[in-house]
N, CA, C and O of each residue as an XYZ file, in Angstrom:
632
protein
N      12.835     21.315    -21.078
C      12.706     21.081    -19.657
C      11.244     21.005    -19.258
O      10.963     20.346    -18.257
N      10.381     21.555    -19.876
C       8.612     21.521    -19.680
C       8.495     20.403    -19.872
O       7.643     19.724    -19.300
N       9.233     19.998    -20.632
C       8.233     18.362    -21.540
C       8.499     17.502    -20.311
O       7.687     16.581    -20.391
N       9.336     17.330    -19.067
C       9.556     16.540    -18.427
C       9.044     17.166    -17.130
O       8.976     16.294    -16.264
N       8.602     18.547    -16.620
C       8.091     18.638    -15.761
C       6.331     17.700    -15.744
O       6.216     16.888    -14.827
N       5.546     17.796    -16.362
C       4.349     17.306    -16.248
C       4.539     15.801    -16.287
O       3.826     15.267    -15.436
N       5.189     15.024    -16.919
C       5.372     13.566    -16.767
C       5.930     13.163    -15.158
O       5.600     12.135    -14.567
N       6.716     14.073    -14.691
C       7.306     13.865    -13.307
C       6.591     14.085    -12.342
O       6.809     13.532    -11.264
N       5.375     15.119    -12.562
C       4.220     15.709    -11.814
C       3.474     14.449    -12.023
O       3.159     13.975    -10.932
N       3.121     13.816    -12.904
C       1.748     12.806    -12.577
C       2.535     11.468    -12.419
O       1.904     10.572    -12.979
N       3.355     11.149    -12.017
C       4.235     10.085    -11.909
C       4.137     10.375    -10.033
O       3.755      9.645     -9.118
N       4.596     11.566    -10.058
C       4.366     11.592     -8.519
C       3.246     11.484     -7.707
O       3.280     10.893     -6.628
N       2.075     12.114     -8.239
C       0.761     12.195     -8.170
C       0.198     10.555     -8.062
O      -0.277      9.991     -7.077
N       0.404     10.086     -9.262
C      -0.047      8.201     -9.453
C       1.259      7.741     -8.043
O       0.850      7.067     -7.098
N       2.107      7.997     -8.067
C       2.969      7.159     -6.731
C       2.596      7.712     -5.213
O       2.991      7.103     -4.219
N       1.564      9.278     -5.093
C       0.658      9.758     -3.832
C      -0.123      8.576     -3.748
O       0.039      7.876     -2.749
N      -1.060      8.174     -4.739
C      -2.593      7.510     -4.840
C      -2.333      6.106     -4.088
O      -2.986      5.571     -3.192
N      -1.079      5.657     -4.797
C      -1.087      4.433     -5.034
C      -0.526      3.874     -3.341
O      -0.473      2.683     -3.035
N      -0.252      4.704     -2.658
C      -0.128      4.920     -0.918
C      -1.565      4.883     -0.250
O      -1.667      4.463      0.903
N      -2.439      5.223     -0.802
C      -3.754      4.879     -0.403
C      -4.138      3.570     -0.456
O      -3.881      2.821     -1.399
N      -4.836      3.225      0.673
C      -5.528      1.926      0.451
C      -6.933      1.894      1.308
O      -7.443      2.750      2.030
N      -7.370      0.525      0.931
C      -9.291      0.757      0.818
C      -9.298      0.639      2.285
O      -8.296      0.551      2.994
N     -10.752      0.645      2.744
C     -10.767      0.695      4.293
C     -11.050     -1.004      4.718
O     -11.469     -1.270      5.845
N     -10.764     -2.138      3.660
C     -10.874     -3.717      4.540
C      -9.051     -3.637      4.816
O      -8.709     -4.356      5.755
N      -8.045     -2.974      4.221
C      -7.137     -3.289      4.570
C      -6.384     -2.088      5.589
O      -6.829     -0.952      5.749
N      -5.222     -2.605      6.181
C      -4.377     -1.655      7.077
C      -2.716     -2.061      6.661
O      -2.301     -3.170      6.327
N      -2.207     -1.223      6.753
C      -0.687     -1.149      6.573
C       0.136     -0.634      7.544
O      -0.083      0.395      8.183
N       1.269     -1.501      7.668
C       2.022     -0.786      8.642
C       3.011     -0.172      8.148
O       3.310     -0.346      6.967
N       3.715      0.670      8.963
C       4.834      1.624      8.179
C       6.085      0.444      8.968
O       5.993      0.186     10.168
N       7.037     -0.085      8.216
C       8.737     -0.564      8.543
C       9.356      0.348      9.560
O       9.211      1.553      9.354
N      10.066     -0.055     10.696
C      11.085      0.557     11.063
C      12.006      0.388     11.016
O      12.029     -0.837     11.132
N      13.445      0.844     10.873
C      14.657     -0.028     10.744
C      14.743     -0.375      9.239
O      15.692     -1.109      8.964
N      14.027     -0.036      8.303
C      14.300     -0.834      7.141
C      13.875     -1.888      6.908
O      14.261     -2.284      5.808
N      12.934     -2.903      7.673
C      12.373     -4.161      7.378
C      11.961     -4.108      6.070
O      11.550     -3.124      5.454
N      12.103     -5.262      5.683
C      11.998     -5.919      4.514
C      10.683     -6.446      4.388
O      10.273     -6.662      3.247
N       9.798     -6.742      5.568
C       8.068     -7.738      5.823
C       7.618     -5.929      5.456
O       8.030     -4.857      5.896
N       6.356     -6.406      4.215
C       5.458     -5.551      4.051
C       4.245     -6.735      4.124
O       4.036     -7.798      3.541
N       3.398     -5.744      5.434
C       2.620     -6.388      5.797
C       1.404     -5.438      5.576
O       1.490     -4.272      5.192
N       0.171     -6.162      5.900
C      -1.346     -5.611      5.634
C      -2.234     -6.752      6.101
O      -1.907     -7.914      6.341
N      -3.520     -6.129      6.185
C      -4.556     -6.870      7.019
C      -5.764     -6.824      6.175
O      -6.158     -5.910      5.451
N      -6.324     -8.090      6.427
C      -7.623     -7.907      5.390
C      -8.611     -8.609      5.808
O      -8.245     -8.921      6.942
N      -9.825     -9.154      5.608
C     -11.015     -9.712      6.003
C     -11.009     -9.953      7.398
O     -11.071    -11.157      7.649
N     -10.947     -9.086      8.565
C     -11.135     -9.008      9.866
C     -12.374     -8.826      9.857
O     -13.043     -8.269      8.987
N     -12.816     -9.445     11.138
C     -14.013     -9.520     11.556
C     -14.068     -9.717     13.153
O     -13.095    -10.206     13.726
N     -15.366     -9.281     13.955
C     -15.567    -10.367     15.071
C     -16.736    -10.395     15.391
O     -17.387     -9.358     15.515
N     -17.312    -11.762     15.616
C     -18.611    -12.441     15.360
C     -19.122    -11.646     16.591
O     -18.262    -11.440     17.448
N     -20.529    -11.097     16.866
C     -21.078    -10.764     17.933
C     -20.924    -11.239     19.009
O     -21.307    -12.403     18.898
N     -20.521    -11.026     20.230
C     -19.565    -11.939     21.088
C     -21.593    -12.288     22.072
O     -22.595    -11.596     22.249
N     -21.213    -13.592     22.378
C     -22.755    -14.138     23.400
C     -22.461    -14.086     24.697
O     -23.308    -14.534     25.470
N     -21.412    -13.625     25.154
C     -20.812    -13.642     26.181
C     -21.039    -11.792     26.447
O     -21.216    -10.955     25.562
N     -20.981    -11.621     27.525
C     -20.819    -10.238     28.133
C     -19.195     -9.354     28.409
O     -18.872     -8.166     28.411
N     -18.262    -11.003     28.682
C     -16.805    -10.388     28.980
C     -15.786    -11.010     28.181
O     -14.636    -11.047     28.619
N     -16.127    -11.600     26.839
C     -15.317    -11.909     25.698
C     -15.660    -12.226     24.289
O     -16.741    -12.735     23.995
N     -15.128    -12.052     23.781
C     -15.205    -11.944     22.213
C     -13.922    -12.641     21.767
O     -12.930    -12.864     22.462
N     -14.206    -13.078     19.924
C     -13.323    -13.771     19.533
C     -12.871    -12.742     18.201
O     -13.844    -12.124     17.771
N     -11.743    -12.491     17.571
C     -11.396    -12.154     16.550
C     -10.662    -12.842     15.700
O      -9.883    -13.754     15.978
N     -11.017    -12.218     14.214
C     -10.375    -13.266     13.307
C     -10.047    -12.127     11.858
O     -10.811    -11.262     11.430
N      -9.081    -12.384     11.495
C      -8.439    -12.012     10.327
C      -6.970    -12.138      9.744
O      -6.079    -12.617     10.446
N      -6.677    -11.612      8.185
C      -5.759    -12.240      7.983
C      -4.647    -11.387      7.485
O      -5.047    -10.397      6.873
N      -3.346    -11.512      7.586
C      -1.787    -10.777      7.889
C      -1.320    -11.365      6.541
O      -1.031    -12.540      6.312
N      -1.306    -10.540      5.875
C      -0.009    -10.536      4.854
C       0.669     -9.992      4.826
O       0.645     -8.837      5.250
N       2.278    -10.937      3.958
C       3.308    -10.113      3.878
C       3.632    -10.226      2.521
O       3.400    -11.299      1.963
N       4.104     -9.349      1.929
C       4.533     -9.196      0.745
C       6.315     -9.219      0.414
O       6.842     -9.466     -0.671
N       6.996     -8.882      1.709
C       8.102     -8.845      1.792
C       8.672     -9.205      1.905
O       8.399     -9.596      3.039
N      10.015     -9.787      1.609
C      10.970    -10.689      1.468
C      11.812    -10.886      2.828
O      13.000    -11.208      2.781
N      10.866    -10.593      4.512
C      11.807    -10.686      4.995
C      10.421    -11.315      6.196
O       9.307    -10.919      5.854
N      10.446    -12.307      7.631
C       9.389    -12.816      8.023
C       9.478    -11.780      9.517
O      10.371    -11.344     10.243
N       8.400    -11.732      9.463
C       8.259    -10.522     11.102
C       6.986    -11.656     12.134
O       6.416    -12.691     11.789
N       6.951    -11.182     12.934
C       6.443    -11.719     14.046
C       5.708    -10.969     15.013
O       6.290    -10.289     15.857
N       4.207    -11.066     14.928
C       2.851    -10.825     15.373
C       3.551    -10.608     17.333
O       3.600    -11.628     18.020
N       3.810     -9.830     17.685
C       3.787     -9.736     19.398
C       3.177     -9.815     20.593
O       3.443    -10.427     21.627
N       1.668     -8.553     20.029
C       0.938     -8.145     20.833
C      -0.404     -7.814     19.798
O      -0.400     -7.753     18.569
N      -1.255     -7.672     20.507
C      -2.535     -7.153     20.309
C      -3.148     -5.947     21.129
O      -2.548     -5.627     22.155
N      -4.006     -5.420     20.862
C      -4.910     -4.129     22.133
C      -6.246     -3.752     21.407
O      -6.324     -3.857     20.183
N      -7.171     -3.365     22.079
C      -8.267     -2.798     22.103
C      -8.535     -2.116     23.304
O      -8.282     -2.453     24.461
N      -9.353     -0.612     22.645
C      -9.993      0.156     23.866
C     -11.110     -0.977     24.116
O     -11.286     -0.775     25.317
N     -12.009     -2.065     23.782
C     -12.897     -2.610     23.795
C     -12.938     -3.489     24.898
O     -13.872     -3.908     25.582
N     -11.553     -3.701     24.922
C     -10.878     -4.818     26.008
C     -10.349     -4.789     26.729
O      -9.534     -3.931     26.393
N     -10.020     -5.176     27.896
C      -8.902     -4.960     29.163
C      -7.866     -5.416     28.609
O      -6.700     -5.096     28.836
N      -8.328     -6.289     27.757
C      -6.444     -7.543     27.093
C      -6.960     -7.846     25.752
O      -8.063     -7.524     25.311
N      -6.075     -8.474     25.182
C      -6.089     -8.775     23.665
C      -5.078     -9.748     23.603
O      -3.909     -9.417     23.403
N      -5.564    -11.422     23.820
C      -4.641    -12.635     23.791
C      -4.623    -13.380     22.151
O      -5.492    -13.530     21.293
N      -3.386    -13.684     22.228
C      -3.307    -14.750     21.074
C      -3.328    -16.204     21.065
O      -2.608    -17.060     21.580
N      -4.516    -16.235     20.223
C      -4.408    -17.982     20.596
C      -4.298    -19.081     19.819
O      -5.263    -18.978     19.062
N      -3.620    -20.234     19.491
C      -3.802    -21.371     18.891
C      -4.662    -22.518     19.249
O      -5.018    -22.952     20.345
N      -4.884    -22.869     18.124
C      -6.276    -24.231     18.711
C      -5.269    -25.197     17.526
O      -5.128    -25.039     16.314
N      -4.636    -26.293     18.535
C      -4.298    -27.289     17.841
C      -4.875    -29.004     18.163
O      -4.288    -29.340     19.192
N      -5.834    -30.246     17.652
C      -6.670    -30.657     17.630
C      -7.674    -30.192     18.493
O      -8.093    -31.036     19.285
N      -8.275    -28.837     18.562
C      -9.300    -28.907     19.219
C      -8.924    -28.248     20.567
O      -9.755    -27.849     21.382
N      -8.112    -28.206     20.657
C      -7.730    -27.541     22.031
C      -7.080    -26.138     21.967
O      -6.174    -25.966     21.152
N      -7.617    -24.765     23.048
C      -6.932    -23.977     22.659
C      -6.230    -23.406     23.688
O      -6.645    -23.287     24.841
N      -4.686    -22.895     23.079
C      -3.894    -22.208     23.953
C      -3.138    -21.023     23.508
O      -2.815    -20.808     22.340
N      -2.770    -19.955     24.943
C      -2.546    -18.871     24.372
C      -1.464    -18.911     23.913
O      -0.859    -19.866     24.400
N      -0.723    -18.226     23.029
C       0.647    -18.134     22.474
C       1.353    -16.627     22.606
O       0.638    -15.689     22.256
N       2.355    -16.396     22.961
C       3.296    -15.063     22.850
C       3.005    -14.507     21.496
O       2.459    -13.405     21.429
N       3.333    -15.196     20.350
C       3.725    -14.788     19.129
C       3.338    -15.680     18.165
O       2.919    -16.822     18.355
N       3.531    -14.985     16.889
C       2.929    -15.970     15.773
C       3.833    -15.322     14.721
O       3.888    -14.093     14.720
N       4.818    -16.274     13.487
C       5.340    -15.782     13.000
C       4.421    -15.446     11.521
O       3.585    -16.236     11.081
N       4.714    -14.309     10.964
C       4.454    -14.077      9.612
C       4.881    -14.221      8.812
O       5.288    -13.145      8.372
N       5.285    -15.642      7.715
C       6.413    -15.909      7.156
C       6.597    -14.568      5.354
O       5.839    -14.053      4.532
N       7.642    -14.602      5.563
C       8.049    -13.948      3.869
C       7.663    -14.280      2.967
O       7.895    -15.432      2.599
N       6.699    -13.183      2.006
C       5.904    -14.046      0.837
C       4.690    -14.807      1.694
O       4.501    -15.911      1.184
N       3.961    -14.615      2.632
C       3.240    -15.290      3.315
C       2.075    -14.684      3.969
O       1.912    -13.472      3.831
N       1.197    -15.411      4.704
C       0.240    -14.900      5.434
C       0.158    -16.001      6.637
O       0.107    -17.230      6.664
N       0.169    -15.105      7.487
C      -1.189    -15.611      8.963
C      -2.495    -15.198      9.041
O      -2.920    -14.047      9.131
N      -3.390    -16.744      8.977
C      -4.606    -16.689      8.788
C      -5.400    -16.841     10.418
O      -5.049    -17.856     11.019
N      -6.189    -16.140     10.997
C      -6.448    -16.781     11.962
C      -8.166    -16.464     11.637
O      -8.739    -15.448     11.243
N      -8.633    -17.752     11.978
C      -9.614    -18.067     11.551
C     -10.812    -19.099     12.671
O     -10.453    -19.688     13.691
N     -12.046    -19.076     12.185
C     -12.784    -19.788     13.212
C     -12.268    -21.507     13.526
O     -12.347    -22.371     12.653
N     -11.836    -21.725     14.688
C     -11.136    -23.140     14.706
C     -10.162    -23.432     14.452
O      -9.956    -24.645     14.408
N      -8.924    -22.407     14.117
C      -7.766    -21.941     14.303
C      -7.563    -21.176     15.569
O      -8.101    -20.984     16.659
N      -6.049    -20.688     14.565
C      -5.344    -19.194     15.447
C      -6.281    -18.358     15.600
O      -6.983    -18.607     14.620
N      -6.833    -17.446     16.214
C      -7.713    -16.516     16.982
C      -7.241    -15.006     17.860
O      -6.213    -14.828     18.513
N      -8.041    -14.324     17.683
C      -7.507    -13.388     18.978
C      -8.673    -13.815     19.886
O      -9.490    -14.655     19.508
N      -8.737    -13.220     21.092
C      -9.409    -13.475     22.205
C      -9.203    -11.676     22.566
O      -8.201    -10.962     22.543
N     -10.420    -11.435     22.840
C     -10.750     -9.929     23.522
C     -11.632    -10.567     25.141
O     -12.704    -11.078     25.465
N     -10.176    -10.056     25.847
C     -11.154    -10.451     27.178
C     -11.002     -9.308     28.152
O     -10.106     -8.472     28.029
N     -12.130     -9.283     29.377
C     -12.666     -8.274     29.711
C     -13.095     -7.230     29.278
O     -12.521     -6.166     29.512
N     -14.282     -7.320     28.497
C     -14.719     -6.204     27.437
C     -15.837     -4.974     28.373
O     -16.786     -4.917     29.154
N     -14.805     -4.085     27.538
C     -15.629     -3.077     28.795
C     -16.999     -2.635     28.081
O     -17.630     -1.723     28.616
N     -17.394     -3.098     27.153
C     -18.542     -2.870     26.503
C     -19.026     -3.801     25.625
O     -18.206     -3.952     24.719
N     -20.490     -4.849     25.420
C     -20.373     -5.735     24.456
C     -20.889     -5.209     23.084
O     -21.828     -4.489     22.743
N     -19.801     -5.924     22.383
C     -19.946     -5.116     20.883
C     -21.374     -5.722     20.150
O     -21.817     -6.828     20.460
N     -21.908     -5.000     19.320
C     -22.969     -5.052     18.688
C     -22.528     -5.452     17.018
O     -21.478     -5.088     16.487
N     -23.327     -6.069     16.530
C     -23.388     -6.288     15.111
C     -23.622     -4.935     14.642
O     -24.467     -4.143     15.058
N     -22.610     -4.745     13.557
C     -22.746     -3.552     13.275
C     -21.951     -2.222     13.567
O     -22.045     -1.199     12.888
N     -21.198     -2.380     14.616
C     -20.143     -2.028     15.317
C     -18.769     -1.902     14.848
O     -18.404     -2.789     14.076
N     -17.957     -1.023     15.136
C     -16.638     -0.992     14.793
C     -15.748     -1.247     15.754
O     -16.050     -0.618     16.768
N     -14.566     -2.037     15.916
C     -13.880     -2.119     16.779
C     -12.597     -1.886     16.008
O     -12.329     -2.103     14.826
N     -11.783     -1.317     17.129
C     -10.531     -0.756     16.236
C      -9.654     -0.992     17.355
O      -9.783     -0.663     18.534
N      -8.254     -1.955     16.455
C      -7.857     -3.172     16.814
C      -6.185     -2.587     16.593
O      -5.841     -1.987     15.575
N      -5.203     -2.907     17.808
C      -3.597     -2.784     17.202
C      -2.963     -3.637     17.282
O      -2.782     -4.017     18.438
N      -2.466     -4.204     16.490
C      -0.986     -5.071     16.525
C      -0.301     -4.836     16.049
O      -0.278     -4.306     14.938
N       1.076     -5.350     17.161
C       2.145     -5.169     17.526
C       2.859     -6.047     16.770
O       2.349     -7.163     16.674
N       4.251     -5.806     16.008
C       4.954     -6.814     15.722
C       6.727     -6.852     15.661
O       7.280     -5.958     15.021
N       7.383     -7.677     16.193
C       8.777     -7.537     16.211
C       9.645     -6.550     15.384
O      10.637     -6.141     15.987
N       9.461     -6.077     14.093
C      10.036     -5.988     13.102
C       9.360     -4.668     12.871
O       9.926     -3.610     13.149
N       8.057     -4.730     12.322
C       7.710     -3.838     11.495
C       7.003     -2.675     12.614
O       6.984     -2.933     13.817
N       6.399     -1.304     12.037
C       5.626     -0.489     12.875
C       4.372     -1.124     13.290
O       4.126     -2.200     12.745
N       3.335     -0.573     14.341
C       2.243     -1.319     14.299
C       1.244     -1.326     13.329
O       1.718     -0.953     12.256
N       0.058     -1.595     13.259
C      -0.955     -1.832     12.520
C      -1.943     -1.628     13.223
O      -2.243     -2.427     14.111
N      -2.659     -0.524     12.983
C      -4.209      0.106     13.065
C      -5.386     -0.842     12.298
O      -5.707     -0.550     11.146
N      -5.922     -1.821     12.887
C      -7.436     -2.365     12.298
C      -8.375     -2.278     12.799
O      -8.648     -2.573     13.963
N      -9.518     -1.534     11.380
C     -11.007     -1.372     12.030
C     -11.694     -2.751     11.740
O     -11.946     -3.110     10.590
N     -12.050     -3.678     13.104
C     -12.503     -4.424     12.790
C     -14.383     -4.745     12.742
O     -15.042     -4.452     13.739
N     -14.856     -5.162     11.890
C     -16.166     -4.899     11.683
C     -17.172     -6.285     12.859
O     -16.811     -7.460     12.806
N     -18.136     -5.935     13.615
C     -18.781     -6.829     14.323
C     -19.939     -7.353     13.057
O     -20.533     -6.689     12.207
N     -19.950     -8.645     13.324
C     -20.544     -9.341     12.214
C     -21.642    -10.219     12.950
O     -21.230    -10.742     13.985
N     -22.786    -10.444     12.657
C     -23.584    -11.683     12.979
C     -22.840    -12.886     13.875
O     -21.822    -13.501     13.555
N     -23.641    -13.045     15.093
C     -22.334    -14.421     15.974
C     -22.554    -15.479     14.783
O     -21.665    -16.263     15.116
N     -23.054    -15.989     13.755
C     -23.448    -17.160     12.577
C     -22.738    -16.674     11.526
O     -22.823    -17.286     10.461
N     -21.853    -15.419     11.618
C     -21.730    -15.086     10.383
C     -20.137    -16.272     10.049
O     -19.319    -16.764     10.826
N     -20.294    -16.345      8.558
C     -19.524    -16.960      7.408
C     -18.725    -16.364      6.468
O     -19.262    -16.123      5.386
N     -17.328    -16.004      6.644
C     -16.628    -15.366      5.925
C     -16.496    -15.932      4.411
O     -16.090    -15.187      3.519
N     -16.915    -17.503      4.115
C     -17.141    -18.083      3.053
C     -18.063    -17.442      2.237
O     -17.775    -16.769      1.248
N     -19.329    -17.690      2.726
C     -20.721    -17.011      2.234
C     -20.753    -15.924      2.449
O     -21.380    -15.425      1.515
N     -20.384    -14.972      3.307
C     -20.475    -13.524      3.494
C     -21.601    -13.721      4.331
O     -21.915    -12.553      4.098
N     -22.538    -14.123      5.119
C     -23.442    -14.285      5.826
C     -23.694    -14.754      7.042
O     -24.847    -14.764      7.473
């Protein structure tokens, strides 16, 4: 019976760790049993030049075999937190954005976007903003999003 206590001890131990994750990503906890395992990764928002808005950008994966749907947004940073699509060039706000199964939503410069408007403080390069979304399906999602250079390039890192 020893020989199987210590294998069951670090089995549990490696399945604690492996619940950890780094600080570019966020996880949400399922309610209901959803099937969308989702997470967030290369968020950013460019130094806003404006005094009462800012733009955000990052990207939603799902790993899970089932598609959930982006609701809402919030920041203490902001009075509101809109979602937006830019389709040729033009942009408009949207309710929702789906996250397909096995998939990601990318929102990106000249894409899908968040919009932080009425900012009760303008964020600085260098800055943390810490970001929630809301989604149909799954629990929410806590993101620290990092203020980056208004020039900065998620390509180049610069």
């Amino acid at each position: 019976m020893r020989r199987l206590a210590v294998p069951a001890a670090a089995l549990a131990a490696a399945l604690a760790l492996a619940g950890c994750g780094g600080s570019d990503d966020a996880k949400g906890e399922a309610k209901g049993g959803s099937a969308a395992d989702l997470s967030v990764g290369s968020a950013y928002m460019p130094q806003p030049v404006s005094a009462d808005m800012a733009a955000g950008f990052l990207t939603i994966v799902n790993k899970g075999g089932t598609k959930d749907e982006l609701t809402s947004a919030s920041s203490d940073v902001a009075g509101r937190v809109t979602l937006h699509s830019t389709t040729g060039g033009a942009m408009q706000e949207a309710a929702s954005f789906t996250v397909p199964a096995h998939g990601r939503l990318v929102f990106s410069s000249g894409g899908n976007h968040l919009m932080f408007e009425s900012l009760k403080r303008k964020p600085k390069q260098g800055d943390t903003i810490t970001l929630r979304l809301d989604f149909a399906e799954s629990g929410p999602l806590t993101v620290e999003m990092p203020v980056k250079s208004a020039t900065y390039n998620p390509s180049t890192g610069h």
